[in-house]
N, C-alpha and C positions, 0 to 999 in steps of 0.2 A: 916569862917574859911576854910582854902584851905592845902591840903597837896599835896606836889609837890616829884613824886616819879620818880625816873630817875638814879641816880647815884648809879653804883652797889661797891663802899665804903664810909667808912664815909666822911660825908660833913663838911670839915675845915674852910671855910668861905663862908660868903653871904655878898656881898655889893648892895645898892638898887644903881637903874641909877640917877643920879644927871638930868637928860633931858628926862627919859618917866618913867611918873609914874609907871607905871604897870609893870617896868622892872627890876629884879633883876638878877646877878652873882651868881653861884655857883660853889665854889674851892671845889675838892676831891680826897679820898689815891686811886682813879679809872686813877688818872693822866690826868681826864677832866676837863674843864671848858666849866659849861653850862650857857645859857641866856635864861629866862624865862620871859614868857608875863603873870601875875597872871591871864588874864581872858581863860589861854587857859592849858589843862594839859600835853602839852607833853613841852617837851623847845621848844625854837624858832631853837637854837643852841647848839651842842654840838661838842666842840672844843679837839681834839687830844693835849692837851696844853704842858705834858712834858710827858720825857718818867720814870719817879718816881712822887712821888705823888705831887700832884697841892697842896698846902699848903698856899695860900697867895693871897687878889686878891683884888683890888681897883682900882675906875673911877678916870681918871683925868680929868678935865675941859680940854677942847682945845678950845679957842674963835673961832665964826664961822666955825668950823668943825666937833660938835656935842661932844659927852665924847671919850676917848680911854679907854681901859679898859687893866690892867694891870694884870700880873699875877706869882706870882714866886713859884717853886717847888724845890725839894729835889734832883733835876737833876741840880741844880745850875746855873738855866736860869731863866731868865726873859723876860716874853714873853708880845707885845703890841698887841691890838686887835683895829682895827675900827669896830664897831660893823655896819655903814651904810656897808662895802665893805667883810662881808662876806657871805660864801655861800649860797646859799637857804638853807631852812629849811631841818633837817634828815640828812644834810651831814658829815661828819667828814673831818674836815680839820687841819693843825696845818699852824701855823702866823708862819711870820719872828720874 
């Protein structure tokens, strides 16, 4: 059992990676979206994703390019993530 603390409001969805085990999403009213390695307790990522609350968030398959990972908030965007082409770890950053 792992409790994964990080997001400072509530967490509106979790989608697990369709391509690394150990890798789940987490959407919240903090207006972040983070990426989590379960054998590690900080995230991998924590993404600047809207500027209202992250409300919504799911992997897409992409053949040969690994998942994208989607994302929609309360700011009425939808934002795409390649999770191989972001920052190092601890940064905050926000996707086109």
């Amino acid at each position: 059992r792992s409790l994964l603390a990080s997001h400072k409001g509530w967490v509106n969805a979790v989608a697990w990676s369709p391509d690394q085990p150990f890798h789940l999403a987490s959407a919240s009213h903090d207006n972040t979206v983070k990426i989590w390695d379960l054998r590690a307790k900080v995230p991998l990522h924590t993404l600047a994703a809207h500027t209202s609350k992250a409300l919504c968030l799911s992997w897409l398959p992409s053949p040969g390019n690994g998942s994208l990972l989607a994302s929609g908030g309360a700011d009425a965007r939808l934002r795409l993530y390649h999770p191989d082409v972001l920052p190092a770890p601890a940064e905050t950053s926000a996707a086109a």
